[in-house]
Backbone as numpy.savetxt, mean C-alpha at the origin, in Angstrom:
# Nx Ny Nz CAx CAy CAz Cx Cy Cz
6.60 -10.44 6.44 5.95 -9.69 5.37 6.00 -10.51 4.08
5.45 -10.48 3.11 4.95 -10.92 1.72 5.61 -9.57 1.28
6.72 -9.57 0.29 7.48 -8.83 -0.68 8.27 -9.02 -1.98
8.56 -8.35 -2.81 9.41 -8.23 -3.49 9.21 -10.17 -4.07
7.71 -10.23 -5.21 7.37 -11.44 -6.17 6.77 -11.93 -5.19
6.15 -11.15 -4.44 5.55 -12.08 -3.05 5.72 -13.30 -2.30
7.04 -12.88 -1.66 7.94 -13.98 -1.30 7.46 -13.21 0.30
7.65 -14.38 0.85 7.83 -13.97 2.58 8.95 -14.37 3.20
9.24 -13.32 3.86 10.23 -13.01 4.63 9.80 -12.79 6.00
10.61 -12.91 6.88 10.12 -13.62 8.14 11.61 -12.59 8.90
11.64 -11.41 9.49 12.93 -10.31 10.21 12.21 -10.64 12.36
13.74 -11.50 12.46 13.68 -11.30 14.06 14.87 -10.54 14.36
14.69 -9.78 15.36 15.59 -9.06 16.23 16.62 -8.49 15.34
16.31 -7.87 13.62 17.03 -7.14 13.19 17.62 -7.85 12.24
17.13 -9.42 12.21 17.72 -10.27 11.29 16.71 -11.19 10.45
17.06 -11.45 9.20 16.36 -12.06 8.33 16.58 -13.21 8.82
15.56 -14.30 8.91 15.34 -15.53 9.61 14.67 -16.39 8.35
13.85 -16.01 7.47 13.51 -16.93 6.77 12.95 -16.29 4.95
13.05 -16.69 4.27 13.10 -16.37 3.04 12.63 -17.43 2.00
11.25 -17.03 1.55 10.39 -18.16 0.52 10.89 -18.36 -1.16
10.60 -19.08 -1.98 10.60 -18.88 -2.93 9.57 -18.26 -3.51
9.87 -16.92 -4.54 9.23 -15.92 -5.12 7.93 -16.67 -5.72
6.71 -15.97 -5.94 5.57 -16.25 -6.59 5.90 -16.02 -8.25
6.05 -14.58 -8.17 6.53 -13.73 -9.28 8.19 -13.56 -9.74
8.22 -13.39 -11.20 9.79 -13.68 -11.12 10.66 -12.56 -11.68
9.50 -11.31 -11.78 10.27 -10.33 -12.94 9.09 -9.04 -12.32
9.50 -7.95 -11.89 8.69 -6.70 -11.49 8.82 -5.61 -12.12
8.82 -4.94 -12.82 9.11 -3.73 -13.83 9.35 -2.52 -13.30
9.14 -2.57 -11.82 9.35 -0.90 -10.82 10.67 -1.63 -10.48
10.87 -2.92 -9.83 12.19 -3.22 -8.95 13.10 -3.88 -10.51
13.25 -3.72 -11.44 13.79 -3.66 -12.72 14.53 -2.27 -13.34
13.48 -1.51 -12.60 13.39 0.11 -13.23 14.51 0.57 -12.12
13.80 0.53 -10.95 14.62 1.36 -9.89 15.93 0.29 -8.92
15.84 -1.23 -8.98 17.04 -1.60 -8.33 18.01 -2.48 -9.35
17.36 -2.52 -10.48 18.02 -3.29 -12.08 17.77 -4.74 -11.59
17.03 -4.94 -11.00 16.24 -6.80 -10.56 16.08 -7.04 -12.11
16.36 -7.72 -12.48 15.51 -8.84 -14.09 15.01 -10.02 -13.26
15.34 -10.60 -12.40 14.57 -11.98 -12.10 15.48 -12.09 -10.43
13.59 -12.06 -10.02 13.63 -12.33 -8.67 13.95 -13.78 -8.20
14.84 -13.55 -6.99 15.21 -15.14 -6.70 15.38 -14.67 -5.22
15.42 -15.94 -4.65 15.05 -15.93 -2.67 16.56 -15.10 -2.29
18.10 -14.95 -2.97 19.00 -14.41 -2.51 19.11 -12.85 -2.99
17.93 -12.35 -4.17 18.27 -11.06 -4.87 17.01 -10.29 -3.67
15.85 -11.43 -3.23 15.14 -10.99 -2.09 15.80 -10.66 -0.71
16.73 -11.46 -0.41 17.05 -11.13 0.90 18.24 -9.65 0.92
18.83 -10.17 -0.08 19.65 -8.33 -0.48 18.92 -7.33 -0.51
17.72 -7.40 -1.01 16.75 -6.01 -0.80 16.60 -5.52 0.23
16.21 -6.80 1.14 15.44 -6.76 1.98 16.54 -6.12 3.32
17.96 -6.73 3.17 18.70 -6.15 3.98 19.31 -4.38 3.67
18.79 -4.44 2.41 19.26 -2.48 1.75 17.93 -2.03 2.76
16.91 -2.58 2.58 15.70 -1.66 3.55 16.13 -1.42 4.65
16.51 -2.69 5.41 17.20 -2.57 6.89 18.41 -1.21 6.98
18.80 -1.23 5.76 20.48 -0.94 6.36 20.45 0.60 6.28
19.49 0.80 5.16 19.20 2.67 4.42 18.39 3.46 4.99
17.14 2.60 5.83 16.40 3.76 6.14 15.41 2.77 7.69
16.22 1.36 8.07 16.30 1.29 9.01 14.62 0.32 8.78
14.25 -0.15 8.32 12.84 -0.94 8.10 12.94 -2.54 8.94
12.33 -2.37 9.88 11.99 -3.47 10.76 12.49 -3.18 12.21
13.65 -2.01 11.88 14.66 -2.09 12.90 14.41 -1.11 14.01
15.03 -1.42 15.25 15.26 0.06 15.91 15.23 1.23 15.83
16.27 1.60 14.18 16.65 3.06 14.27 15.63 3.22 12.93
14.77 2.65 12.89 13.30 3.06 11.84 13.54 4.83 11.10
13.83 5.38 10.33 13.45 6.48 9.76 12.04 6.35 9.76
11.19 7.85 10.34 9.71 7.58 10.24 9.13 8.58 9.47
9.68 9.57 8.59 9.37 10.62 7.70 10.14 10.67 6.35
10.04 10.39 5.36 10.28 10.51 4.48 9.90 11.70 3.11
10.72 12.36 2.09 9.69 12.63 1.36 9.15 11.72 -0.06
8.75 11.67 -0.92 8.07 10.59 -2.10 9.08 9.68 -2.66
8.88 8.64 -2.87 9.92 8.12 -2.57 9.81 7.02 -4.22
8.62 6.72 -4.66 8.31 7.03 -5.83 7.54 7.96 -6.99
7.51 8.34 -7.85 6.88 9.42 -8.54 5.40 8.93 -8.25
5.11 7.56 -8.42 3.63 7.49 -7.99 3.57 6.67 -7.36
2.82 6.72 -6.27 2.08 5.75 -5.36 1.13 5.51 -4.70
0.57 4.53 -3.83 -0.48 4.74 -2.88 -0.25 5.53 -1.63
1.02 5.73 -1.51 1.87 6.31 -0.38 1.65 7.86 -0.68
2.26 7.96 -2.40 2.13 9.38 -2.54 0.92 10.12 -2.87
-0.03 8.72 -3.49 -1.49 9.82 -3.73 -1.70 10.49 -2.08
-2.14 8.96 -1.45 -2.43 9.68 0.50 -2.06 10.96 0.88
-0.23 11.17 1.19 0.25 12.11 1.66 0.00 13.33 0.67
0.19 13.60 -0.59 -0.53 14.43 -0.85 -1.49 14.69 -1.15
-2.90 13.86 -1.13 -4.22 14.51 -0.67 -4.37 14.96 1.14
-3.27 14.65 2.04 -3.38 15.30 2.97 -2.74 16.51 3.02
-1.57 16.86 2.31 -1.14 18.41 1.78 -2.45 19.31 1.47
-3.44 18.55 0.49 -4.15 19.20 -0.15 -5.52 19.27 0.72
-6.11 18.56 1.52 -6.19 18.31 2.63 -7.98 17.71 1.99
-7.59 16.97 1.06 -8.70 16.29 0.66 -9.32 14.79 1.32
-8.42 15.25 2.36 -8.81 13.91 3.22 -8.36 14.24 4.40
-9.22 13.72 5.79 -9.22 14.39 6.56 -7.69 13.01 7.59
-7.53 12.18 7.04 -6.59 11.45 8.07 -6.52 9.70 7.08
-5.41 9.31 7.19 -5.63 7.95 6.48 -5.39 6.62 7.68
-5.65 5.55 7.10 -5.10 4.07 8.33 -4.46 3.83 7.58
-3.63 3.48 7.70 -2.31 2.47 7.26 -1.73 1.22 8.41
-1.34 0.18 7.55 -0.49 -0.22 8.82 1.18 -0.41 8.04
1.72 -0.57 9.05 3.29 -0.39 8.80 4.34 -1.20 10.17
5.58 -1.20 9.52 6.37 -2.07 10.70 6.32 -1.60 11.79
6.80 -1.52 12.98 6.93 -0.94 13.97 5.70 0.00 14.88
4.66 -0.18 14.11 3.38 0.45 14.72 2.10 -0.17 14.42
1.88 -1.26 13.80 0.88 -1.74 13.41 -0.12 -0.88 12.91
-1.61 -1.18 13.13 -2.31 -0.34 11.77 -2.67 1.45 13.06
-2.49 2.40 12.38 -2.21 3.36 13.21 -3.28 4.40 11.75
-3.36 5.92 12.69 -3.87 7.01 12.52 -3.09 7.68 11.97
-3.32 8.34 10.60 -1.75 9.41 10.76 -2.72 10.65 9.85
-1.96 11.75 9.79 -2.27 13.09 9.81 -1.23 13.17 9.11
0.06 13.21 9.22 1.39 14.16 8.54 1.46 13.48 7.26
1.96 14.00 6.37 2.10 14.11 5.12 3.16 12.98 4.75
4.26 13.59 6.00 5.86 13.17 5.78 5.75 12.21 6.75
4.78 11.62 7.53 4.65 10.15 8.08 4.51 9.25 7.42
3.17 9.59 6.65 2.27 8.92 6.30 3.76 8.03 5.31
4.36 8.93 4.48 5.20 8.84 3.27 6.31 7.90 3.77
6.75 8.03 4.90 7.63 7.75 5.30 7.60 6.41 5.80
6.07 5.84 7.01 6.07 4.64 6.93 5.07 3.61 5.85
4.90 3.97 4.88 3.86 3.46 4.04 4.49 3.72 2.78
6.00 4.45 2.31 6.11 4.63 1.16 7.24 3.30 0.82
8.23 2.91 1.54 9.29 2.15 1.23 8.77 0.19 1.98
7.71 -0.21 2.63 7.18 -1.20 2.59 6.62 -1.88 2.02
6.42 -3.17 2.20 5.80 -4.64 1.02 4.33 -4.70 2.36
3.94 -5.88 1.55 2.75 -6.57 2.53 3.27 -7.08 3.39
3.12 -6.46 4.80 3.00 -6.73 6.07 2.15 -7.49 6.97
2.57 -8.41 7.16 1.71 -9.64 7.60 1.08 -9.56 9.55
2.45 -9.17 10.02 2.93 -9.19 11.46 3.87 -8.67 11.58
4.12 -7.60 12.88 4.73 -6.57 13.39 4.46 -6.24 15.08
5.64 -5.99 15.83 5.80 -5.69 16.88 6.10 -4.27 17.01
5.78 -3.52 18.17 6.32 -1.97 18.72 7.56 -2.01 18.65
7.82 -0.98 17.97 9.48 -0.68 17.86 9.31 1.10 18.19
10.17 1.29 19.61 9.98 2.37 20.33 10.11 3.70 19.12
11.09 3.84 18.90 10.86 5.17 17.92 9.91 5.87 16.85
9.17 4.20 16.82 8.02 4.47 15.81 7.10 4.82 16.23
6.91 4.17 17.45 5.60 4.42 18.31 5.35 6.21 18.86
6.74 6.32 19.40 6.60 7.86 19.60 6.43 9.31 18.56
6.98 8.69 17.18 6.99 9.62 16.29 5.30 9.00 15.57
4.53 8.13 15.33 3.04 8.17 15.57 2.24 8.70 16.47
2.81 8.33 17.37 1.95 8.42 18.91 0.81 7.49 19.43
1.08 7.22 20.38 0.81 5.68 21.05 -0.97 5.91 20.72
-1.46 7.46 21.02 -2.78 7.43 21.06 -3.58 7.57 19.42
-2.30 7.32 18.43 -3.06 6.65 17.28 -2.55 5.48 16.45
-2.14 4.79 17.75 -1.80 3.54 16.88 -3.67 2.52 18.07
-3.58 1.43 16.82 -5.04 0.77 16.85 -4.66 -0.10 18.66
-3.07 -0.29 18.73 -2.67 -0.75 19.95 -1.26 -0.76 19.92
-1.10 -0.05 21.00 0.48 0.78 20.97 1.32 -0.66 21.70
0.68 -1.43 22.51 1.69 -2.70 23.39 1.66 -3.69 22.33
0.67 -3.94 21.54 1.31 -5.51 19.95 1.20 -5.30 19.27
1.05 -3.82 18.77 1.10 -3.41 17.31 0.67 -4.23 16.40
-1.41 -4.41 16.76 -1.21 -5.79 16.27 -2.34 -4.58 14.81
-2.43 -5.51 13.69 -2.83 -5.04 12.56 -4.71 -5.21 12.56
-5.20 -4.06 12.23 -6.76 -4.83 11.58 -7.60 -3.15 11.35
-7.66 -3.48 10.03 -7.69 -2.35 8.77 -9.38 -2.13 9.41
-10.24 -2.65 9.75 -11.07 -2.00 10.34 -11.76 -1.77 11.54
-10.60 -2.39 12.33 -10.76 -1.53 13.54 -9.95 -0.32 13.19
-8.99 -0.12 12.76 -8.62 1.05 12.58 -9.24 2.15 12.36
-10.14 1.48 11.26 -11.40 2.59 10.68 -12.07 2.68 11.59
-12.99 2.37 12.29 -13.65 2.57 13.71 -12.65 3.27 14.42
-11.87 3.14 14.45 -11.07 4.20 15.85 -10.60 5.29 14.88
-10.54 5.56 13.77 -10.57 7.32 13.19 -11.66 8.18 13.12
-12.82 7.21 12.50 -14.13 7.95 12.91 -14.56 8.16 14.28
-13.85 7.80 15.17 -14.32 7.52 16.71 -13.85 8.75 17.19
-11.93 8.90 16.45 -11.49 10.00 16.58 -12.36 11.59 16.26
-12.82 11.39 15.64 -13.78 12.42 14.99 -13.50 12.84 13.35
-12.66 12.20 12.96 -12.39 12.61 11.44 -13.55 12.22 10.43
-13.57 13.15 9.33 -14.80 12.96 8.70 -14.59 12.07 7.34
-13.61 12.34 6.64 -13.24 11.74 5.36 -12.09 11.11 5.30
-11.93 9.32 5.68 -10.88 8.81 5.86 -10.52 7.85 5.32
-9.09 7.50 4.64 -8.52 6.69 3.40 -8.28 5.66 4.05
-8.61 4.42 4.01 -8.42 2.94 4.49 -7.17 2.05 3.83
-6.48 1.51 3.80 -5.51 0.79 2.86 -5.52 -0.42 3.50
-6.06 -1.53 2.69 -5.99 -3.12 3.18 -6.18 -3.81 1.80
-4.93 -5.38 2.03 -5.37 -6.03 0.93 -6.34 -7.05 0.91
-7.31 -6.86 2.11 -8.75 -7.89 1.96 -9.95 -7.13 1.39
-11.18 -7.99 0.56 -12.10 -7.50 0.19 -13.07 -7.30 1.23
-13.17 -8.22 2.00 -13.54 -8.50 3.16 -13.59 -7.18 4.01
-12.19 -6.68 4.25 -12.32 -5.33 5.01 -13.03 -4.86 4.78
-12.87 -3.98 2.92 -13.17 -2.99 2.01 -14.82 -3.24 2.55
-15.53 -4.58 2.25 -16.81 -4.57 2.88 -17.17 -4.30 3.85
-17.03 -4.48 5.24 -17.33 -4.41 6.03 -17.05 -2.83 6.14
-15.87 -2.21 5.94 -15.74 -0.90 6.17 -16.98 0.05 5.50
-17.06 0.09 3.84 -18.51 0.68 3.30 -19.36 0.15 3.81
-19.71 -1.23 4.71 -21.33 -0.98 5.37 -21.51 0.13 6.45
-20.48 -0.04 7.47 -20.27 1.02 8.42 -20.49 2.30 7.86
-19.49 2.55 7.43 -19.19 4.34 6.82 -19.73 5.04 5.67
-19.73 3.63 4.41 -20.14 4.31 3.39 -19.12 5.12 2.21
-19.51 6.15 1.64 -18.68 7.35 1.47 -17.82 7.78 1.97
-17.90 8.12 3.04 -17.03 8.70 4.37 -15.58 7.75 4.26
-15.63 6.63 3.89 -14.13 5.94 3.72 -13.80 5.66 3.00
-12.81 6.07 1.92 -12.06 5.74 0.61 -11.21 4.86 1.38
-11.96 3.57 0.46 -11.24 2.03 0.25 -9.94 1.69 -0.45
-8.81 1.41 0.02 -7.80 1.34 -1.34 -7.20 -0.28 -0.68
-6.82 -0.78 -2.08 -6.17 -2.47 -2.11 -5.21 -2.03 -2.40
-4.65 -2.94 -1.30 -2.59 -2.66 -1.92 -2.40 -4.51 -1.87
-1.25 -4.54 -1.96 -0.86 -5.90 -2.14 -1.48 -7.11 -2.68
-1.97 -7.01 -4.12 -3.62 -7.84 -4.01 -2.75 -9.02 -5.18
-1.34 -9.17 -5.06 -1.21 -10.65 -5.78 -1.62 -11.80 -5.31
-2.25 -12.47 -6.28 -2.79 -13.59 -5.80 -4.47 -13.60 -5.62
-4.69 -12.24 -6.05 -6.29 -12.47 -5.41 -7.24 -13.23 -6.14
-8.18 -14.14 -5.91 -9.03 -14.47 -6.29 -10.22 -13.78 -7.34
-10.47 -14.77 -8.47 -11.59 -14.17 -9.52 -12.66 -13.63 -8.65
-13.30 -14.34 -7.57 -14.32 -13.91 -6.88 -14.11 -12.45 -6.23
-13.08 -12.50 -5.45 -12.27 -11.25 -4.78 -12.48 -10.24 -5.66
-12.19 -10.26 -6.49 -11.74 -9.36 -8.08 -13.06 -8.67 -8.46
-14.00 -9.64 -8.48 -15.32 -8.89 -8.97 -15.95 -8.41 -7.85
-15.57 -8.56 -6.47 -16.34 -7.80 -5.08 -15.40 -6.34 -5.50
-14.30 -6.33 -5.80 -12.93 -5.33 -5.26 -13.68 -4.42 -6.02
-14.06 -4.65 -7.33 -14.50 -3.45 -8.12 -15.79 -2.60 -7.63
-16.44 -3.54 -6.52 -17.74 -2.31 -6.16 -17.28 -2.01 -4.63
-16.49 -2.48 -4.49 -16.18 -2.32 -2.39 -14.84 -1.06 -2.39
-13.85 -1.29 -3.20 -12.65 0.17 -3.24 -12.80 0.98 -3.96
-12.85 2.23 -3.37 -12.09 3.07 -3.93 -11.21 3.33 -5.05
-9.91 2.93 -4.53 -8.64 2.92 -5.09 -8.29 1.55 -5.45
-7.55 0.77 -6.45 -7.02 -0.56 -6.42 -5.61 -0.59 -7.04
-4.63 -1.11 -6.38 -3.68 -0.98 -7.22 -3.54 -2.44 -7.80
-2.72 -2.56 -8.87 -3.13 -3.95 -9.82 -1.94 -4.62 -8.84
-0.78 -4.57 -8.58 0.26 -5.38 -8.48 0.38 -6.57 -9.28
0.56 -7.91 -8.86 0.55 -9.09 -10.07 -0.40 -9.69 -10.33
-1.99 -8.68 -10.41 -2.57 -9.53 -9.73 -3.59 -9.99 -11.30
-3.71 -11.15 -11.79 -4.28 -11.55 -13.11 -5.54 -11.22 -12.86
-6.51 -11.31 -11.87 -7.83 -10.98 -12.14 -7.87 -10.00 -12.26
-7.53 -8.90 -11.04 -7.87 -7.30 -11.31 -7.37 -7.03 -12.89
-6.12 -7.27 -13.21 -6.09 -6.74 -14.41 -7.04 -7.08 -15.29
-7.60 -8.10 -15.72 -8.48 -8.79 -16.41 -9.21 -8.16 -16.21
-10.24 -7.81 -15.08 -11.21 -7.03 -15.35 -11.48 -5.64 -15.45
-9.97 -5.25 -15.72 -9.87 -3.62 -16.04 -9.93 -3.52 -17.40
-9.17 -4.63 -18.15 -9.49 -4.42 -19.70 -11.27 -4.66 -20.36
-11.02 -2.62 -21.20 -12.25 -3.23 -21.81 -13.22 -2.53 -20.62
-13.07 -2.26 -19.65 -13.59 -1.26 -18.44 -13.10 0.20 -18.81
-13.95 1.26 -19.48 -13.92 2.66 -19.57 -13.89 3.39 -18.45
-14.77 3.17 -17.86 -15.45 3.83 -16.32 -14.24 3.75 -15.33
-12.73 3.18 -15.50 -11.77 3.49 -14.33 -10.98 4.78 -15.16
-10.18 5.11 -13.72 -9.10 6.07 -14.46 -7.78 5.15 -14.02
-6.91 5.18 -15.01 -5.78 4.35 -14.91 -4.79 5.37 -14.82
-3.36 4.71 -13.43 -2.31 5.95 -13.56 -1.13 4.40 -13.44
-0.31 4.83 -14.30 0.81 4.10 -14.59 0.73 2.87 -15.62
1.99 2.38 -16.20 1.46 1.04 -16.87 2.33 -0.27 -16.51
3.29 -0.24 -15.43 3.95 -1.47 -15.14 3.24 -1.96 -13.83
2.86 -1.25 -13.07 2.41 -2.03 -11.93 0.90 -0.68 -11.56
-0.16 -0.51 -12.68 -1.08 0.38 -12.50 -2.04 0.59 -11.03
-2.34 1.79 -11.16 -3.13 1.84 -9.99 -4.80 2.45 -10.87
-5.98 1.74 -10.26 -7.11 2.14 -11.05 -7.67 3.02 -9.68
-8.43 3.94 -10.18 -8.74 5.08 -9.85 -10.53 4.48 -9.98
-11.59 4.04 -8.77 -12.70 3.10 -9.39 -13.86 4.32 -9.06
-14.14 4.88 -7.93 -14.94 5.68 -7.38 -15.22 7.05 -7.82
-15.44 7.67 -7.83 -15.66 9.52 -8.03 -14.62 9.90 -7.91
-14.15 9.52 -6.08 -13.48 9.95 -5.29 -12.19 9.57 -5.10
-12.20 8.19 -6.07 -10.96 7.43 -5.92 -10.17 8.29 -7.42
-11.11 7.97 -8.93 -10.55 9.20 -9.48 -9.94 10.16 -9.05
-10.76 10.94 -8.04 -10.29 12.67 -8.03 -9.24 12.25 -7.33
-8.78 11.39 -6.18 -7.44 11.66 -5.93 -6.26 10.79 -6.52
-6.54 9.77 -7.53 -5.35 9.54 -8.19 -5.00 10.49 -9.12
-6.26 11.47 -9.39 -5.88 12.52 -10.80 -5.29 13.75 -10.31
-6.04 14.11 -9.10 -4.82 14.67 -8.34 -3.47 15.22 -8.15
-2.92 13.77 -7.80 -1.65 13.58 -7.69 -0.90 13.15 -8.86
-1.80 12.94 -10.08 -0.84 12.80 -11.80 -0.40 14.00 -11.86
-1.67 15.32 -11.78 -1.46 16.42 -12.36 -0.50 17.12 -11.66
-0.09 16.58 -10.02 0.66 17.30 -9.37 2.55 17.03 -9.99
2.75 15.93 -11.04 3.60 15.56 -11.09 3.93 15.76 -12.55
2.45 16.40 -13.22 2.70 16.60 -14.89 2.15 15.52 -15.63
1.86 14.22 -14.65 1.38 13.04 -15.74 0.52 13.49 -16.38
-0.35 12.59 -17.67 -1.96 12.50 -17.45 -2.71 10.68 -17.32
-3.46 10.74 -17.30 -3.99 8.93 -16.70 -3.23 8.63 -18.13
-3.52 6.64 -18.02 -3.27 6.37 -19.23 -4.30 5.01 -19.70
-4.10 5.02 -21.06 -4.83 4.12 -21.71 -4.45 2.82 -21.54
-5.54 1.82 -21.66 -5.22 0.27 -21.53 -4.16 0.25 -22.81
-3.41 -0.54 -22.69 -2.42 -0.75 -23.82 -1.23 -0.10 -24.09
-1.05 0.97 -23.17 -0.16 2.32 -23.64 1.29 1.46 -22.95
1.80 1.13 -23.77 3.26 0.65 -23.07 3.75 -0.26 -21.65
2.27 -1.44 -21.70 2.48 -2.37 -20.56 3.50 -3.19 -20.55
4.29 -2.84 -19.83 5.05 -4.56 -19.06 4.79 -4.83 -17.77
3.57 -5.48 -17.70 3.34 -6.15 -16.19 5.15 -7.09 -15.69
4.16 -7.46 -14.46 4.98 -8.56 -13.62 5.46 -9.35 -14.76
6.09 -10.65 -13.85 6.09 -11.99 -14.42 6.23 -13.22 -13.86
5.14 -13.79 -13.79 3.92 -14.33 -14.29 2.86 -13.75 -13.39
1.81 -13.31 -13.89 0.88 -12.75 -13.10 0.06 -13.49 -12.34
-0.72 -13.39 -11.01 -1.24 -14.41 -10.43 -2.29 -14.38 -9.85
């Protein structure tokens, strides 16, 4: 997986095997919530073994339900627009099941709320059964791909379904297919390309900024998004992508916020 300053980390058989040097060196959520000031390849692999050790991430004894696990997220808009049932099923992919179907609230939350960018992933039995084999995209290699996924939910018969991938590429190919019918959302988009950046704004839905210098760039000075948070924002780009990041502010008391209102991005953005 690509995590925590978008470093990759490389977990065999329950053990950390390899560990990059960070892109990013300073995160303002893992500042806020684990007191990180500056990411380094040994403050990465300590995280990375608290995931393992607390709630079981990569591993065997996987926890697969959770409830919110931050006040805001892409994890928590999803699961609760499926409370609210403004969406009829989301794709995600996640460790131990690759890109899969989910319906529950407290799944969805559970494997999509406490993960980084996931690169590659194998079946890990407990996960598979608490998904269920007949909505993961392939239950024997749990192998990942954000739109076949989408093809096999609409196939399922669902009508209004939330996509989460960090290619633009997907996001395209998915609105030629579906259209409307699939709210697009970017997660993990450090590093993305200026070109990327100006497709992302007409192909998602949802975008969350992470470190990423273009998206932010071209949010400033852009009226037409709705913005929720200011250290690591998520833009709200569509009708639909609005209505459910606003949603889930109001469910928590926020309200959106303004460009400028108390940013501390990453550090260094990329």
């Amino acid at each position: 997986m690509e995590c925590l300053g978008r470093t990759r980390v490389v977990i065999e058989d329950g053990e950390i095997v390899e560990v990059s040097e960070p892109l990013v060196k300073n995160c303002p959520l893992f500042e806020k919530y684990r007191g990180i000031k500056e990411i380094t390849p040994e403050i990465v692999k300590e995280n990375i073994e608290f995931r393992m050790r607390t709630f079981g991430m990569c591993c065997e004894n996987r926890e697969t339900e959770m409830d919110d696990f931050l006040s805001f997220g892409v994890s928590e808009i999803l699961s609760h627009a499926m409370k609210e049932k403004t969406l009829d099923a989301v794709v995600i992919a996640s460790d131990g099941c690759g890109t899969a179907v989910m319906t529950d609230p407290r799944l969805i939350q559970g494997m999509g709320g406490r993960i980084s960018g996931l690169c590659e992933t194998e079946p890990i039995p407990k996960v598979v059964e608490a998904v269920g084999r007949e909505n993961m995209l392939d239950p024997d290699t749990a192998r990942m791909d954000a739109v076949a996924g989408a093809d096999k939910a609409f196939a399922m018969g669902y009508g209004l379904v939330a996509v989460t991938t960090p290619f633009v590429s997907d996001a395209v190919k998915i609105k030629e297919k579906y259209g409307d019918k699939a709210v697009t959302i970017a997660v993990h988009t450090t590093g993305m390309s200026e070109e990327d950046a100006e497709t992302a704004y007409k192909v998602f839905d949802i975008i969350t900024a992470c470190a990423s210098k273009s998206l932010r760039q071209r949010a400033c000075g852009n009226t037409d998004i709705l913005i929720a948070g200011t250290k690591v924002p998520i833009y709200g780009i569509s009708e639909k992508g609005k209505e459910l990041v606003l949603s889930k502010l109001l469910s928590i008391g926020r309200e959106p916020t303004k460009l400028g209102d108390d940013e501390t991005p990453p550090y260094p953005l990329v």
